[in-house]
N, C-alpha and C positions, 0 to 999 in steps of 0.2 A: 470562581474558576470558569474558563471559558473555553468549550471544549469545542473544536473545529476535526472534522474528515476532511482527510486531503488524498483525492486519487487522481489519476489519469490516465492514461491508454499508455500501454508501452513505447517507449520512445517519444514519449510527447515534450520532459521535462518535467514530470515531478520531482525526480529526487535535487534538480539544481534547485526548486522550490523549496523542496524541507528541510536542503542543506542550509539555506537561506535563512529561514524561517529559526531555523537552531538558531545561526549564526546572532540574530537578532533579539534573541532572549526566550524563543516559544520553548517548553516541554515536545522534544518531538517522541512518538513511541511507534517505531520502526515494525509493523509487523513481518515485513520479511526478517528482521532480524530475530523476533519472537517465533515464527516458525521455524530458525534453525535452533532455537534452544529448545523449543518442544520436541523434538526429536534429538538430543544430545543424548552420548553416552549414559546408561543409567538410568534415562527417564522413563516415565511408562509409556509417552508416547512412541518411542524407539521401540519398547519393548510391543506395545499393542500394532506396530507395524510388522513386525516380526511376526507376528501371530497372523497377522493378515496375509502379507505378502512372500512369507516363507524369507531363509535363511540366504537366499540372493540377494538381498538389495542390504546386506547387511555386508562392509569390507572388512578386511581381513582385521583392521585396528580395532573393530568394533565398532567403527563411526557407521552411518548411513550411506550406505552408495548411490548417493543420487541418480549417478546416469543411471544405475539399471533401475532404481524406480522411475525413473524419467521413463523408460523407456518401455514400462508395465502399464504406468496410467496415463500415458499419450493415448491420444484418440480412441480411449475404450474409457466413455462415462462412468461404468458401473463401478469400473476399479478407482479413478478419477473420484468421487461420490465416497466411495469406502476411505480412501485418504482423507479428503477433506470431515469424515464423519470423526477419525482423528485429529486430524492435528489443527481445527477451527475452536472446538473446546477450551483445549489447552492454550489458543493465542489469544481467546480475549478474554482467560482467567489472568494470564500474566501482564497483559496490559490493563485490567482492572488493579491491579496490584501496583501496577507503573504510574496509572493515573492516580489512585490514592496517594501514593507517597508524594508524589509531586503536590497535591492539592495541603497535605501535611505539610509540606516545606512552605508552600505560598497559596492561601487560600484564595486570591488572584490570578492565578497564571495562567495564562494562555497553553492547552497542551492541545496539540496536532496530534492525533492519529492518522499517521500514513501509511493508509491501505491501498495498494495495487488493487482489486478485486471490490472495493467498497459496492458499489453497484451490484456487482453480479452475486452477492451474498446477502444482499438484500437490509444495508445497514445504515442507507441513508438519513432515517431517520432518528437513528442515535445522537444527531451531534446537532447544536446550536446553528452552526454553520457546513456549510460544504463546498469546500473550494475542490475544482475541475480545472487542471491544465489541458486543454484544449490542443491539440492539434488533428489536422487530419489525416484518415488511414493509409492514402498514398505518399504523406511526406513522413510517417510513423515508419511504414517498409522501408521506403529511399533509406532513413537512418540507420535500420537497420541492417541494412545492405553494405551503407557506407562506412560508420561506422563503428558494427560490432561484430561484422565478417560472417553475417549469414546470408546463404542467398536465399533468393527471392521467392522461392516455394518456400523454405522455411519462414521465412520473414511475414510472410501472407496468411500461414498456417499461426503462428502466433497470434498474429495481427485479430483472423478472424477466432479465436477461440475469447477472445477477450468480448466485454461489453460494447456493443454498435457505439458511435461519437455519438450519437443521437440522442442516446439511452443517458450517456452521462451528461451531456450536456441537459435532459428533460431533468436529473437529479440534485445540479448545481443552483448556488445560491448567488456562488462571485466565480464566474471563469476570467483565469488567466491564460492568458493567449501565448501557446508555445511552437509559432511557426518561427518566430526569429530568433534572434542570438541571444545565447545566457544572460546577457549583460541587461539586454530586455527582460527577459524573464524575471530575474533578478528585481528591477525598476519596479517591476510592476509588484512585488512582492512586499517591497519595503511600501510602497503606496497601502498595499489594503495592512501589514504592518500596525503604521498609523491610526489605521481606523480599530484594528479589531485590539489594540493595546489601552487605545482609550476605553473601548469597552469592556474591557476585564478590570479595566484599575476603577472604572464605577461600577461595578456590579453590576453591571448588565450582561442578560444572556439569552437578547433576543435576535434574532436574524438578521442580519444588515440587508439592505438592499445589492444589489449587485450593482 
């Protein structure tokens, strides 16, 4: 099994990558997806936010109400710190579970962990490999200005809460370069593809060069 981190700056183009990257054959293990079942109905992380954050960020269905936690752990660390001291547990017990099963089905396979945060949680060294979609922080804003309909003090405020380009790029093994169009991105995916599929069908699970 050939285990790859894949992150990048908001609005760089990761996710046209690991949609990619599925499309192509990889294991992908979605942790955004994994922190919204960590707090699903029922679970204890739901329930250990509850305890944390009191019975407002909790909607009337019983689901999690984002915005008002969105709106407790924005630019206050401590509370910010107290979430992630929940729900980081519980996302890489279940993608230890996601990756097991996967390496169960094909003792081969190429699985992508796609983390947003890889960097600033300090994970790079868990994976084989770590591919970085690159772009930079003024054309990450522009995107997100154009479009995802924020403006540009929010766009900035996102921008700067995340890992410096710098920081990800010092942690990358192979960047892909997400200034141009999907279809590039894309190109350049099925390229290292190639590379990192021969190395999982010979057992190798050493670092490629970039």
């Amino acid at each position: 099994m050939l285990r790859i981190g894949l992150t990048g700056g908001i609005a760089a183009g990761k996710s046209v990558a690991s949609r990619r990257l599925a499309q192509l054959g990889a294991v992908v293990v979605d942790y955004d997806q994994l922190a919204r079942e960590a707090v699903e109905p029922g679970s204890a992380g739901l329930e250990q936010v509850r305890e944390v954050f009191g019975p407002g960020v909790i909607a009337a269905d019983g689901t999690l109400d984002r915005a008002a936690l969105g709106a407790r752990v924005f630019g206050d660390d401590e509370a910010r710190r107290a979430l992630e001291r929940i729900v980081h547990p519980a996302v890489r017990r279940l993608a230890a579970e996601r990756e097991a099963a996967a390496a169960a089905r094909d003792p081969r396979a190429v699985v992508v962990h796609d983390i947003p945060l890889l960097v600033e949680t300090g994970q790079a060294d868990r994976f084989a490999v770590v591919v970085v979609v690159d772009a930079p922080a003024p054309l990450r804003i522009a995107r997100l200005v154009s479009r995802r309909g924020h403006d540009e003090e929010a766009a900035r405020a996102r921008v700067a809460a995340q890992a410096t380009d710098e920081e990800r790029v010092a942690a990358a093994d192979v960047l892909l370069d997400g200034t141009g169009s999907e279809e590039n991105l894309r190109a350049q995916v099925d390229a290292l593809w190639d590379r990192v599929a021969a190395d999982a069908a010979a057992g190798v699970e050493a670092r490629p060069s970039s």
